[in-house]
C-alpha positions as CSV (number, residue, x, y, z in Angstrom):
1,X,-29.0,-1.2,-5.7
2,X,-29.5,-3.3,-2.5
3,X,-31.5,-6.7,-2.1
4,X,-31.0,-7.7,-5.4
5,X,-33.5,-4.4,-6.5
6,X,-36.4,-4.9,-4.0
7,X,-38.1,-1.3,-4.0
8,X,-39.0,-1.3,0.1
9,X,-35.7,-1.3,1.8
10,X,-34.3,1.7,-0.8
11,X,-37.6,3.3,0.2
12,X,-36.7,3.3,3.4
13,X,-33.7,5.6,3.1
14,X,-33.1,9.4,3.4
15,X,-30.5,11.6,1.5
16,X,-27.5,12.1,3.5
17,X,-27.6,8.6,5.2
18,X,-24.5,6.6,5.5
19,X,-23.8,3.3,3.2
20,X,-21.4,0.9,3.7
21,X,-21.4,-2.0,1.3
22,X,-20.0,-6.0,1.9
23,X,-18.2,-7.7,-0.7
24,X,-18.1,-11.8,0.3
25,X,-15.7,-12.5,-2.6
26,X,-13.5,-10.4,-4.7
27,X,-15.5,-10.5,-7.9
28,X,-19.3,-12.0,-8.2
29,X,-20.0,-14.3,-8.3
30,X,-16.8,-16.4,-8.3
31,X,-14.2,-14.6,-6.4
32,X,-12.0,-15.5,-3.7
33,X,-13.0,-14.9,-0.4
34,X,-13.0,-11.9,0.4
35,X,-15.7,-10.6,3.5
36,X,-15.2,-7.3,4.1
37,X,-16.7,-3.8,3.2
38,X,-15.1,-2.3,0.8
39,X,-17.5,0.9,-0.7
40,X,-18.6,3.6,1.5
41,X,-20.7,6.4,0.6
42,X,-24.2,8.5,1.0
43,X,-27.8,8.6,-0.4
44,X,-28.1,11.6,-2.5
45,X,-31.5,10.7,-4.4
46,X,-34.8,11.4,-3.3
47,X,-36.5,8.4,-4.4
48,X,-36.0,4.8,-5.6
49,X,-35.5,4.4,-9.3
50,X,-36.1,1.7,-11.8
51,X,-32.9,0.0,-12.5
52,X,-31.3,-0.6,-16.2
53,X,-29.3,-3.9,-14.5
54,X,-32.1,-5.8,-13.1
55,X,-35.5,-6.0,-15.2
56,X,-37.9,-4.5,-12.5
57,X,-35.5,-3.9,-10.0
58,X,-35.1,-0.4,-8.6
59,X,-31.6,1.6,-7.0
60,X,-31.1,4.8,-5.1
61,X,-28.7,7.4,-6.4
62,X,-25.6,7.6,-4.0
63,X,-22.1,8.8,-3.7
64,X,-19.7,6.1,-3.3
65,X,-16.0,5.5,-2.8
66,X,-13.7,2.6,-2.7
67,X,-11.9,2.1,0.5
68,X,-8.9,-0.4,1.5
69,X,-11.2,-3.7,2.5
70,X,-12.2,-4.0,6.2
71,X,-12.5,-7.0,7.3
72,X,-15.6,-8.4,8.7
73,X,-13.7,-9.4,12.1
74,X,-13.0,-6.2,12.6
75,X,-16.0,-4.8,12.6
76,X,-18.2,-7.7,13.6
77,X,-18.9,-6.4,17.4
78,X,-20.5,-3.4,15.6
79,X,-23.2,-5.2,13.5
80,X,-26.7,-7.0,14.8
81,X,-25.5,-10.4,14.4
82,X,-29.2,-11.4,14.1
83,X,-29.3,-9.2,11.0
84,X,-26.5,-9.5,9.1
85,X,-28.1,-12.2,7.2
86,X,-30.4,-10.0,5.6
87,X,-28.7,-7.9,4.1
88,X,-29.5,-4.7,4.1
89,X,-30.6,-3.1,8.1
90,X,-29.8,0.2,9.5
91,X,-27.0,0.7,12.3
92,X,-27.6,2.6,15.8
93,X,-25.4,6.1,15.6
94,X,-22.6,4.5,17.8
95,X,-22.1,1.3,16.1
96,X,-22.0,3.7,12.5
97,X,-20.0,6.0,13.9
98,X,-17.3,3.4,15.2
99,X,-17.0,1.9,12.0
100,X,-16.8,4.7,10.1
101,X,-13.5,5.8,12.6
102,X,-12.1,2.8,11.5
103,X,-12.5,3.5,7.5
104,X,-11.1,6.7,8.5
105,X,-7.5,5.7,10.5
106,X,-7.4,3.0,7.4
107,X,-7.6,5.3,4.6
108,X,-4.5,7.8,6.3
């Protein structure tokens, strides 16, 4: 689920593409600060699905893994700063790739 369940941005995805989720805090919604991503993973449906969480909401099927936090600093450079606000956007290959190289030399 992304967006709080809005239907357009999950639409938006492919199977196979790359997800990387932000926590702000530790637990929602009254954790310690905690900004970092810390879930990466892949689309595997084909389409958005209602969602049993949120009462019209929709998700998109993906395989997901916990990985050791990465913080936000480190990976700042990497993101559009002018959309980081909303969200949910798609990365360019490079700035992808480069973080996913950094979940990698984290997780040895």
């Amino acid at each position: 689920m992304a967006n709080h369940g809005k239907r357009s941005p999950l639409a938006r995805m492919s199977p196979g593409d790359g997800v990387l989720i932000y926590s702000p805090t530790t637990t929602y919604p009254h954790g310690e600060p905690l900004r970092a991503v810390t879930i990466v993973g892949e689309v595997t449906g084909d389409e958005p699905e209602p969602s049993d969480v949120i009462a019209g909401g929709f998700r998109r099927a993906a395989s997901l893994r916990e990985i050791e936090p990465l913080p936000l600093e480190e990976i700042r450079e990497h993101l559009p700063a002018s959309r980081v606000r909303f969200g949910f956007f798609e990365l360019d290959a490079a700035d992808a790739q480069a973080i996913l190289t950094l979940v990698t030399h984290r997780s040895l």
